[in-house]
Each structure stands twice: as C-alpha cells, then as structure tokens.
C-alpha positions as CSV (number, residue, x, y, z in Angstrom):
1,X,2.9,-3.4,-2.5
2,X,0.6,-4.3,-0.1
3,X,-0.2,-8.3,0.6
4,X,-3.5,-9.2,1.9
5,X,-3.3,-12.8,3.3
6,X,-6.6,-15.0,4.1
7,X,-7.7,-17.2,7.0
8,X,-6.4,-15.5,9.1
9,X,-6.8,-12.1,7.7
10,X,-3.4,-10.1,8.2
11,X,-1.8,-7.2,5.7
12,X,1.3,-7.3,4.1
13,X,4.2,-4.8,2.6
14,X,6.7,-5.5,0.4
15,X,9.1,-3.5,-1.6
16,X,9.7,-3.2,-5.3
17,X,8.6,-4.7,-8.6
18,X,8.4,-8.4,-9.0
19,X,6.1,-11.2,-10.8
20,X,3.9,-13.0,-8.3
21,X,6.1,-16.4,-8.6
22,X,8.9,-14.2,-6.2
23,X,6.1,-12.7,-3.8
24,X,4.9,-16.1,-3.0
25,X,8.7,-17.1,-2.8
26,X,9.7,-14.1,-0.9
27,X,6.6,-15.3,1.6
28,X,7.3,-18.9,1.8
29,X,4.0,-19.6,-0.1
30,X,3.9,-22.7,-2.3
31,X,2.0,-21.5,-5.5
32,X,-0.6,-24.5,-5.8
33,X,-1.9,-23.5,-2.4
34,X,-2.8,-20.2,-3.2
35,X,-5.4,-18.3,-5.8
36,X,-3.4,-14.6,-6.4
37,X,-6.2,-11.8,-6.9
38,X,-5.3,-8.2,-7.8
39,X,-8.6,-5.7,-8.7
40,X,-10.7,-8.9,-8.9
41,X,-9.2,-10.5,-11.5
42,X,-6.6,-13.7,-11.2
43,X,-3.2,-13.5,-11.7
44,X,-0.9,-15.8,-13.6
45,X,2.6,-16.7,-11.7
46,X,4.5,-14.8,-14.6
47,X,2.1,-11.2,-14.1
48,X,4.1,-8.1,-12.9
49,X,2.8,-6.6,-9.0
50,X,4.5,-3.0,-8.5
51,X,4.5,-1.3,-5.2
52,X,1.7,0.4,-6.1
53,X,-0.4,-3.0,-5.9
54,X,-2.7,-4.7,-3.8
55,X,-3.0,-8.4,-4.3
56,X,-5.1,-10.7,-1.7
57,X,-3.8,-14.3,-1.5
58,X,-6.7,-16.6,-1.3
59,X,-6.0,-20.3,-0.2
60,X,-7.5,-22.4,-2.3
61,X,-9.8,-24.5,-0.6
62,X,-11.1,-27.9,-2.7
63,X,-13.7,-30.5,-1.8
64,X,-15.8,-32.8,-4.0
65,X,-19.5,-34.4,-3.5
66,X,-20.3,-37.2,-1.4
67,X,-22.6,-39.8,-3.1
C-alpha cells in the first residue's frame, strides 16, 4: 500500500494486508496524533488497508478560540 504522510509531505510503501492500528504501529505513529484517510473518507483503527490502498495520514492539528 502506499502511505502518504503530511507536514512534511513524503510517500510511503508497505507490504501486505493489515488494519490501520498495525500501519501506524509498523510506522511508529501514535494513533491520537493522526486522522487516517483512504478515498476521502475516515478510517476507524480496526478498517482493513490492502496493498492495493492509498491512505494519507493527516496530523491532527487542534486549537480553540481566544476570548
């Protein structure tokens, strides 16, 4: 599958099936850091990637209002 990774931008590939909990621990990627996208829509640590796959990782950025 190929991995896009965010800020900075750099590609990715990894072999074989696996949910996207083992991706991020294959990657050293703690999961509450990161928002996993495949085809636009969110994925769940427990969804299935195949090689066929493209999944950006998105860091999840948070900030609040100042008043």
């Amino acid at each position: 599958m190929k991995v896009v990774l965010r800020n900075p931008r750099r590609e990715l590939e990894i072999e074989g099936d696996a949910s996207v909990k083992d991706v991020l621990k294959r990657l050293d990627i703690i999961p509450e850091t990161v928002l996993v996208i495949r085809d636009g829509e969110l994925l769940l640590k427990t969804d299935l990637v195949t090689d066929a796959d493209t999944i950006e990782l998105r860091p999840v950025i948070s900030g609040g209002s100042t008043r």
